[in-house]
Residue frames relative to the residue before (quaternion, step in Angstrom):
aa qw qx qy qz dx dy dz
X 1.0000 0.0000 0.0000 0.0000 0.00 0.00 0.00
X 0.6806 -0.5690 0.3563 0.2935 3.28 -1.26 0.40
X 0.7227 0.4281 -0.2076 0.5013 3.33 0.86 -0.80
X 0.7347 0.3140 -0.2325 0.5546 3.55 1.26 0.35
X 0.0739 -0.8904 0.3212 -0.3139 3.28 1.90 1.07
X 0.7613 0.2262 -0.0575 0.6050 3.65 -0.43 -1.81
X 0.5972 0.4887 -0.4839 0.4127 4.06 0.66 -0.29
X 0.5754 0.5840 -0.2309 0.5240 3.64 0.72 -0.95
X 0.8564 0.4050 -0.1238 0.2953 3.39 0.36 -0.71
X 0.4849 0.5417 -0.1976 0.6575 2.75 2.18 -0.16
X 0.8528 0.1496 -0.0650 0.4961 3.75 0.63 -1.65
X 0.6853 -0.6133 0.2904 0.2642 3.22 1.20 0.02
X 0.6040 -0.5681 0.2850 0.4808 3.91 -0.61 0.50
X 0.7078 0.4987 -0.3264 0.3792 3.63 0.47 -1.60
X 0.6893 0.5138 -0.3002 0.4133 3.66 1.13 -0.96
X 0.6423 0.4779 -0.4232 0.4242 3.57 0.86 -0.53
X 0.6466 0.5602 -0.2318 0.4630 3.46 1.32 -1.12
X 0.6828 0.3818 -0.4197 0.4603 3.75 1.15 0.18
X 0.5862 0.5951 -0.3235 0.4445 3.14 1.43 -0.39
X 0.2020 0.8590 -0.1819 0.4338 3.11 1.33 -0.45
X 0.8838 0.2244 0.0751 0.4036 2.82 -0.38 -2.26
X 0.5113 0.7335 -0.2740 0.3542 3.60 1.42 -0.81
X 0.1264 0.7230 -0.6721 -0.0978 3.70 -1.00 0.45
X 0.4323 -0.7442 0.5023 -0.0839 2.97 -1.68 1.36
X 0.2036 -0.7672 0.5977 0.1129 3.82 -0.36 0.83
X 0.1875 -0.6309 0.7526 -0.0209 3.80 -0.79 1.00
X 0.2509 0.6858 -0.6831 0.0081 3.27 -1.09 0.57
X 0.7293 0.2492 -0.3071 0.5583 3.17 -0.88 1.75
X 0.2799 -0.8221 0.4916 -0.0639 3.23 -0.61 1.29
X 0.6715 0.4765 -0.4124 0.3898 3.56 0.68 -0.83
X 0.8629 -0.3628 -0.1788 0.3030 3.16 -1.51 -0.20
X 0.5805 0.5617 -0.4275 0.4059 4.10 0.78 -0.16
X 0.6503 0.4763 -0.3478 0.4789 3.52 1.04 -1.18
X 0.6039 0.4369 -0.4496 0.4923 3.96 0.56 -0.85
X 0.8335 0.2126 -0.4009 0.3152 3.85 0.03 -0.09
X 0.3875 0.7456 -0.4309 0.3290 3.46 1.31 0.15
X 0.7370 0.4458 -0.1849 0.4732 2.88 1.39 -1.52
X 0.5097 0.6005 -0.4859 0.3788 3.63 1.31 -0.44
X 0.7666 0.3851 -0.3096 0.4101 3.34 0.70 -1.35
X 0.6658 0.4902 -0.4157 0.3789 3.89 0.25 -0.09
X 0.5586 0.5350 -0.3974 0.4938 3.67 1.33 -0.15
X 0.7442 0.2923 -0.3748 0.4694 3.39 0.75 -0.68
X 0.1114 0.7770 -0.4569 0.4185 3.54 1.20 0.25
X 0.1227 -0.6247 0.7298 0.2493 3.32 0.16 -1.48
X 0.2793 0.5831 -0.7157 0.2641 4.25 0.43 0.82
X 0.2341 -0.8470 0.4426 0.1785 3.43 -1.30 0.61
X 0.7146 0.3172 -0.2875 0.5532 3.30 1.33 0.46
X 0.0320 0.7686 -0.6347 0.0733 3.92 -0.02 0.77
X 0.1016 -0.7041 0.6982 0.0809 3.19 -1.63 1.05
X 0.0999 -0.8880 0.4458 0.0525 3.17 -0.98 0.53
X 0.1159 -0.8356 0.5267 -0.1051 3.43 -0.09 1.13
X 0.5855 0.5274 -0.6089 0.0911 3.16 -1.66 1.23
X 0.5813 -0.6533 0.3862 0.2936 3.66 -0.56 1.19
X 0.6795 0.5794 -0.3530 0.2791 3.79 0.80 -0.40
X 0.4362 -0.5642 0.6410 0.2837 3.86 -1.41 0.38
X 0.2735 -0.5957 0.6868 0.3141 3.55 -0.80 0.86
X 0.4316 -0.4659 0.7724 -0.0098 3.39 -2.18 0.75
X 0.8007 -0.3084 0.4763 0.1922 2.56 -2.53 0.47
X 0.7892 0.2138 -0.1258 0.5618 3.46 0.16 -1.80
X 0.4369 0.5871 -0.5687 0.3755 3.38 0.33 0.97
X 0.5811 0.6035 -0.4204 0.3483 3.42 0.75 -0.62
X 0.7361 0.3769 -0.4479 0.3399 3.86 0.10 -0.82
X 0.7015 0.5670 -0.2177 0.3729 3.70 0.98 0.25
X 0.8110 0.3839 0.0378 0.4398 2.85 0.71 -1.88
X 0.4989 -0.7467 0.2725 0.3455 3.65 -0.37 1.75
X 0.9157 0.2179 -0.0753 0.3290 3.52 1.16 -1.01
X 0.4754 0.7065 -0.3539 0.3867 2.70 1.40 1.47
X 0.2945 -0.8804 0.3609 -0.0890 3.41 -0.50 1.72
X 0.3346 -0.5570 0.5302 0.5448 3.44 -0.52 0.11
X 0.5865 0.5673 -0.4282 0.3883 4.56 0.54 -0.22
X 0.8058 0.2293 -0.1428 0.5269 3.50 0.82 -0.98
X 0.1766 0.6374 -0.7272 0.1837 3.62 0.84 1.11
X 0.8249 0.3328 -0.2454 0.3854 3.45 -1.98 0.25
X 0.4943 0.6400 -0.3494 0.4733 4.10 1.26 -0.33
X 0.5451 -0.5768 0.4997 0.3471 3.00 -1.13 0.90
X 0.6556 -0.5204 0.4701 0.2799 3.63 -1.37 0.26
X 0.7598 0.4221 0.0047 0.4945 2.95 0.47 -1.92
X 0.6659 0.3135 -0.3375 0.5868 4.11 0.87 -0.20
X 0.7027 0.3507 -0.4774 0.3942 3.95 0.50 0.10
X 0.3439 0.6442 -0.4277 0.5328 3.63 1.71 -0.17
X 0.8926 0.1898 -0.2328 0.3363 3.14 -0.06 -0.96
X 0.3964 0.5351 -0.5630 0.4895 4.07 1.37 0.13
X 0.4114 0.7890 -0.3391 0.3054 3.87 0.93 -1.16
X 0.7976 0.2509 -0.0120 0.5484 2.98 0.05 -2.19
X 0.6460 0.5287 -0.4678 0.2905 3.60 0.54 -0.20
X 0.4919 0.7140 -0.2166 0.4487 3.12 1.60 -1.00
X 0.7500 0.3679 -0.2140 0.5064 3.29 0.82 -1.28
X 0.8048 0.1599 0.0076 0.5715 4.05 0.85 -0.69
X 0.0139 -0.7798 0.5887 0.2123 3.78 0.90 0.51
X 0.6981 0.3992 -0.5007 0.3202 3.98 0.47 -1.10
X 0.7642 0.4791 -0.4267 0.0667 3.94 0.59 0.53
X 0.6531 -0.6514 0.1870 0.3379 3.44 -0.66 1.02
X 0.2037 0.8009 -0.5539 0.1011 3.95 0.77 0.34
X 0.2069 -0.7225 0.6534 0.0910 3.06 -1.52 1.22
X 0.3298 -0.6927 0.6082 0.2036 3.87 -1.33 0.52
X 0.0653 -0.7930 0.6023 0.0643 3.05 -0.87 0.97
X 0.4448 -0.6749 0.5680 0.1550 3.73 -0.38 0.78
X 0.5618 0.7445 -0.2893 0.2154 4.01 0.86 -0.19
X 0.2753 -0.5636 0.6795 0.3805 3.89 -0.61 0.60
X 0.5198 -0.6357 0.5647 0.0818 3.30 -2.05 0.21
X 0.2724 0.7471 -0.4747 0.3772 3.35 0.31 1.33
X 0.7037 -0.3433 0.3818 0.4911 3.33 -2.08 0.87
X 0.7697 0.4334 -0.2891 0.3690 4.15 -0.01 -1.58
X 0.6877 0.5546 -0.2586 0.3906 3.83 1.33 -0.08
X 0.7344 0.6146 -0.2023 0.2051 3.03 1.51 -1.30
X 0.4508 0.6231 -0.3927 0.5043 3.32 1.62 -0.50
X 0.8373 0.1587 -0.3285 0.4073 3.85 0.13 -0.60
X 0.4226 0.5778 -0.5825 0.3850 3.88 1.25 0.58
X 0.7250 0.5149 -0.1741 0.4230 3.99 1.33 -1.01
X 0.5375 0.6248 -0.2874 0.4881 3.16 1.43 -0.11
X 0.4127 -0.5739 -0.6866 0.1701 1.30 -1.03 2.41
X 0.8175 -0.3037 0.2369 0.4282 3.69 -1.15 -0.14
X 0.3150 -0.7182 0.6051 0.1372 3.39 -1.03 1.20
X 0.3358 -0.7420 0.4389 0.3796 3.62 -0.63 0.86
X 0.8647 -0.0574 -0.1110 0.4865 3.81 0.87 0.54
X 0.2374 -0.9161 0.2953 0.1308 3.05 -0.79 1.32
X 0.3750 -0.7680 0.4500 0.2589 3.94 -0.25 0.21
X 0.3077 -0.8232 0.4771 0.0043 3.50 -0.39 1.19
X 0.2060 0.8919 -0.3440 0.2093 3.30 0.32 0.53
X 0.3698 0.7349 -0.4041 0.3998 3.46 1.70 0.35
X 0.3484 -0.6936 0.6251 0.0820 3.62 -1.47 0.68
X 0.6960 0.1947 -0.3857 0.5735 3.81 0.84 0.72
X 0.4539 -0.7555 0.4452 0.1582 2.72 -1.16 1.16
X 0.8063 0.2487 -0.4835 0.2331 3.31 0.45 0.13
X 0.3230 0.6793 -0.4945 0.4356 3.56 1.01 1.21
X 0.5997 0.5904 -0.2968 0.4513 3.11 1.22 -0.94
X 0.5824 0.5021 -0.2595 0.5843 3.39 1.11 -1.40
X 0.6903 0.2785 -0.4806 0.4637 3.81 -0.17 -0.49
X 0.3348 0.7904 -0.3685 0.3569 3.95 0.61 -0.72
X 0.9429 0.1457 0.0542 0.2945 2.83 -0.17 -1.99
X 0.5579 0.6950 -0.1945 0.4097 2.92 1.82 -0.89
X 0.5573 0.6232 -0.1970 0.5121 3.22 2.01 -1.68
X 0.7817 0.2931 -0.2584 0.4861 4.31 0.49 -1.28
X 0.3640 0.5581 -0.6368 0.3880 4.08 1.34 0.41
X 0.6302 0.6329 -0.2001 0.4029 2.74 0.23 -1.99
X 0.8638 0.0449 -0.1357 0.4832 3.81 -0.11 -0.68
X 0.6539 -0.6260 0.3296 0.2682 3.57 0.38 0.89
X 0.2430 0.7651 -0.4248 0.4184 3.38 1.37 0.66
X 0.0413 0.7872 -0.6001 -0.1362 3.58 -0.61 0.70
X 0.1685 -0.6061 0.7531 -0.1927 2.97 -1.78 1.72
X 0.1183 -0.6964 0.7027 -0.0855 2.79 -2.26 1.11
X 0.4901 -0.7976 0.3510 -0.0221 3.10 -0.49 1.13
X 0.4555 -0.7014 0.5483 -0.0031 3.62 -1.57 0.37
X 0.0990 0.7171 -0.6845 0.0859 3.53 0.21 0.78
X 0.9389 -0.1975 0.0984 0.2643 3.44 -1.94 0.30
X 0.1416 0.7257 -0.6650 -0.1048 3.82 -0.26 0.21
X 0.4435 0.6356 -0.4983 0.3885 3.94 0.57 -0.49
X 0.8816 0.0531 -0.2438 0.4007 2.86 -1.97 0.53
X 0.5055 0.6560 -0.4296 0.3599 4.14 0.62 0.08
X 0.0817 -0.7694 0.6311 0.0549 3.44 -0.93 0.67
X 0.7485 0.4377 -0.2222 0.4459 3.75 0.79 -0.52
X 0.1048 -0.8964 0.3531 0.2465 3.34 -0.29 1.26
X 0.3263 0.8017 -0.3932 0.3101 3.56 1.95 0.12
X 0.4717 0.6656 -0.2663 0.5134 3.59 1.68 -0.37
X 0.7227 0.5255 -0.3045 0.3300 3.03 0.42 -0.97
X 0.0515 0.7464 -0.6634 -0.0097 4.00 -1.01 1.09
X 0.2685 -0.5619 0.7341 0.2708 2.91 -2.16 -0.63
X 0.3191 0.7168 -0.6010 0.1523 2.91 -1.56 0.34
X 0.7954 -0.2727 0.3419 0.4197 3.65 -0.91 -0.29
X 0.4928 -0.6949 0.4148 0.3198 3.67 -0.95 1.23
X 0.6461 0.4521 -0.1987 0.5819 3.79 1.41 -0.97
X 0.6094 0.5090 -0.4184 0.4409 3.78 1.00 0.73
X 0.6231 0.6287 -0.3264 0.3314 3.39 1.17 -1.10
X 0.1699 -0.7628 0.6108 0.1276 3.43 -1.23 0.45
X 0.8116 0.3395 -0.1727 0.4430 3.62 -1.58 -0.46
X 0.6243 0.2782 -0.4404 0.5821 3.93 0.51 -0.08
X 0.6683 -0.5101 0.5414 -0.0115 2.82 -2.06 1.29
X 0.5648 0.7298 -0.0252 0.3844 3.23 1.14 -0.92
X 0.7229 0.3214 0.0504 0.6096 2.76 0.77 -1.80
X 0.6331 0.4204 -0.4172 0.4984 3.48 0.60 -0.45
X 0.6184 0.4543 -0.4523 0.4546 3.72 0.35 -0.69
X 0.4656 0.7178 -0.2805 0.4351 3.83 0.89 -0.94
X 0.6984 0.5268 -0.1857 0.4476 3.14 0.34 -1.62
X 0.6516 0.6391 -0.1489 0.3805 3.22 0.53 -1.90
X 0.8269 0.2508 -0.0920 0.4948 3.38 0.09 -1.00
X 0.3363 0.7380 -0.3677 0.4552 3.70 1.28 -0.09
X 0.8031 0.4236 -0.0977 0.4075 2.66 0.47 -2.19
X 0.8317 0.2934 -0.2515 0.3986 3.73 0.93 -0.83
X 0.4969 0.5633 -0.4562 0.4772 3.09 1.60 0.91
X 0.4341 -0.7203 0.3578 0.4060 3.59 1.50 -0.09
X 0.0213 0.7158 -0.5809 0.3870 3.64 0.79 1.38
X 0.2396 0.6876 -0.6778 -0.1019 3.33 -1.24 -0.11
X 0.7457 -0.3852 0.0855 0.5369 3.31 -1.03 -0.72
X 0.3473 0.5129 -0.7225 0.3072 3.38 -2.03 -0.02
X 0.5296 0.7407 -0.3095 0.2741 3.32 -0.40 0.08
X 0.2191 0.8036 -0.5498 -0.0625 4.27 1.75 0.05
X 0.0957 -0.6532 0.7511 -0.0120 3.90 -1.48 0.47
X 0.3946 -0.5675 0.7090 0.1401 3.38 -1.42 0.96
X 0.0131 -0.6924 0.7050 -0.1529 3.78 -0.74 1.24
X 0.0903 -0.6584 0.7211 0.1958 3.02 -1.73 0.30
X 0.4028 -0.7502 0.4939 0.1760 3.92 -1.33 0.67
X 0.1665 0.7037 -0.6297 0.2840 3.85 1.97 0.41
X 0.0126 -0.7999 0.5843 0.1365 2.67 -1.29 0.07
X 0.2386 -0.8019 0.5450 -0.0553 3.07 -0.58 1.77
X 0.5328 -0.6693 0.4767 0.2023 2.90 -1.81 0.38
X 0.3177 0.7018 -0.5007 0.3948 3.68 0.71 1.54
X 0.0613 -0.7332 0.6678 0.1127 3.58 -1.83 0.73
X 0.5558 -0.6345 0.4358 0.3140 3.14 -0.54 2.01
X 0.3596 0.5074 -0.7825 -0.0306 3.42 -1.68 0.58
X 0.2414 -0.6670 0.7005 0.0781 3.55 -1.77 0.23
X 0.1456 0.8109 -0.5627 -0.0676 2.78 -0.58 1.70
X 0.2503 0.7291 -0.5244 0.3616 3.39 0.20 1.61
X 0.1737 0.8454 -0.4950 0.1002 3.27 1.69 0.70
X 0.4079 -0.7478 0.4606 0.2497 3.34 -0.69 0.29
X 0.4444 -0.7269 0.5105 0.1164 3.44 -0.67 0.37
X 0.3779 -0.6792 0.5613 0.2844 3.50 -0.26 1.08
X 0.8806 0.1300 -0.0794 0.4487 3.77 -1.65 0.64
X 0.4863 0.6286 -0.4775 0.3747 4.14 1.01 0.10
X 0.4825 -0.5897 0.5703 0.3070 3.88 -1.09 0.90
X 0.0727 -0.8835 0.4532 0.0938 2.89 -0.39 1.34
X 0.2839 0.5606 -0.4966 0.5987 3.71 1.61 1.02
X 0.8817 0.1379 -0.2888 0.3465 3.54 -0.47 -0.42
X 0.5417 0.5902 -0.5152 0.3045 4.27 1.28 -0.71
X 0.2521 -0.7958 0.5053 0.2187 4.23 0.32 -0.41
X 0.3703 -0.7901 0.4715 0.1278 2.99 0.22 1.67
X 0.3972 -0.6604 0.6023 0.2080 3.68 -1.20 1.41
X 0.3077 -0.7076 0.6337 0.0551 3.95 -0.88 0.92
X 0.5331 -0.5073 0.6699 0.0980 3.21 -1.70 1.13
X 0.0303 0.8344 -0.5483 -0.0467 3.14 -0.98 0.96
X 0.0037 -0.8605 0.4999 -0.0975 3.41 -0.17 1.56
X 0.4100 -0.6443 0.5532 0.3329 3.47 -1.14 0.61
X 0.0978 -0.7698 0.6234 -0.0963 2.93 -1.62 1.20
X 0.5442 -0.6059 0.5538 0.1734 3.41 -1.14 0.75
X 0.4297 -0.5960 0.6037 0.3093 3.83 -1.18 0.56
X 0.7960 0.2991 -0.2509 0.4625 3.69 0.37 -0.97
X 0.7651 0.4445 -0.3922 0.2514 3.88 -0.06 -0.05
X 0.2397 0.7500 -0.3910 0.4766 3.47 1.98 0.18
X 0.7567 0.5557 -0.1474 0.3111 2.68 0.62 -2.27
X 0.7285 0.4875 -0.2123 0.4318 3.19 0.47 -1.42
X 0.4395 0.6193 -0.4528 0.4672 3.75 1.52 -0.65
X 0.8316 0.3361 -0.2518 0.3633 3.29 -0.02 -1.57
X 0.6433 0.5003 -0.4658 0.3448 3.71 0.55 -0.96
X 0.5395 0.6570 -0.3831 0.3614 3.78 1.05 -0.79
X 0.6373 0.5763 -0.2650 0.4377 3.28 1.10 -1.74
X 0.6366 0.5037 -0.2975 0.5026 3.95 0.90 -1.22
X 0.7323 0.3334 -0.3987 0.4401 3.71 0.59 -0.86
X 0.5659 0.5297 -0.4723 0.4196 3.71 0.85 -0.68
X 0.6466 0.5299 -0.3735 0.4020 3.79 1.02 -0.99
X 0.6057 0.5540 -0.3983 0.4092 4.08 0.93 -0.88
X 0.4321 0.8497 -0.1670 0.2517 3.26 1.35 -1.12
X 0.7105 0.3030 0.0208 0.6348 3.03 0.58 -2.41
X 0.7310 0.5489 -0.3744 0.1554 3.48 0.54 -0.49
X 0.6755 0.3905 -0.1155 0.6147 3.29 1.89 -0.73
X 0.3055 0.6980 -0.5855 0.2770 3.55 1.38 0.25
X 0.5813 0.4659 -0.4541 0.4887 3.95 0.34 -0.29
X 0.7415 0.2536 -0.2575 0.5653 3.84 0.22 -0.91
X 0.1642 0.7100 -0.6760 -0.1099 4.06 0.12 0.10
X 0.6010 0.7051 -0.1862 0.3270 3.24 1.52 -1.89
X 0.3637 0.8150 -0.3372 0.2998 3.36 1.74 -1.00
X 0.6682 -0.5371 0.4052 0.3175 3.69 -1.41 0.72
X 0.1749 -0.9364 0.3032 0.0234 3.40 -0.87 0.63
């Protein structure tokens, strides 16, 4: 198609046509997940889910890709997905309205996405998340810290049991480890180093409705542009894994 032109022309027919075929799990919308998903729609992926339970806000706007002074109070995850239609109508993208949890994840994975995007901001969703597509053979890639960062030369990838200096990731790490995780795991980190000690108070509560208890939020300064760069990495790291079988592929 035309509007996926200069992509073709760079990676080639077989690669657009595998990308194509691919469906993708976004979990978390706000400000890394809203550009993850930007960059895999124009990708030319043809099946994107998208999942998060939040209303985009006001103080969403210096950050977050799809947040307007029009679509205050809107679900996240249904203007994400008018978004991507807009940008690719022939792809198939479902909204999911869902918090992330153990009691969610079967019908976020259903049926299996051939790779998921991690992109949540509490950590211990994240931890059910990730712990849930080890465990079932689900490849996923991940989000550590973009908050409080100003330098984007910092910014890497690499393995979740490689990363250093981010707070984040160590807490990550941690609970991996006593959930029996190991490696395999790539995560966009940055190594700024700042002057924060991870806590998260959004513990969860065993057995609590998690639609009606209203989860207390961290409130961290953020930049518009290093979010960004989080998520667009995540999408290229995501084009990546997808055509690693065809690298050899026509060009």
């Amino acid at each position: 198609m035309e509007r996926f032109l200069r992509t073709e022309r760079l990676i080639g027919k077989s690669n657009m046509e595998i990308l194509k075929s691919k469906t993708i799990l976004v979990a978390g919308l706000g400000a890394v997940g809203s550009y993850a998903a930007e960059g895999i729609a124009r990708l030319g992926v043809g099946s994107i889910r998208l999942a998060d339970f939040d209303k985009i806000s006001r103080s969403n706007i210096n950050r977050q890709l799809y947040a307007l002074e029009s679509t205050i109070g809107r679900q996240k995850a249904e203007v994400a997905c008018e978004r991507i239609k807009d940008i690719n109508p022939e792809c198939n993208v479902v909204a999911l309205n869902l918090f992330v949890h153990k009691d969610t994840l079967d019908t976020l994975t259903t049926p299996s996405p051939d790779l998921i995007i991690d992109a949540i901001d509490s950590l211990n969703p994240k931890i059910e998340l990730l712990s849930y597509a080890y465990k079932n053979n689900i490849p996923i890639i991940s989000s550590m810290g973009a908050a409080l960062r100003t330098d984007p030369s910092k910014i890497k990838s690499g393995d979740i049991f490689d990363t250093t200096k981010c707070p984040l990731s160590k807490q990550v790490r941690k609970r991996l480890r006593n959930r029996g995780v190991g490696r395999g795991i790539d995560c966009v980190y940055s190594t700024e180093l700042i002057n924060f000690i991870y806590t998260d108070p959004e513990e969860e509560s065993e057995g609590e409705d998690i639609v009606n208890r209203g989860l207390k939020r961290r409130v961290l300064g953020s930049l518009p542009t290093l979010p960004g760069i989080f998520g667009l990495i995540l999408a290229n790291m995501a084009y990546k894994m997808l055509i690693a079988s065809n690298i050899s592929g026509d060009h």
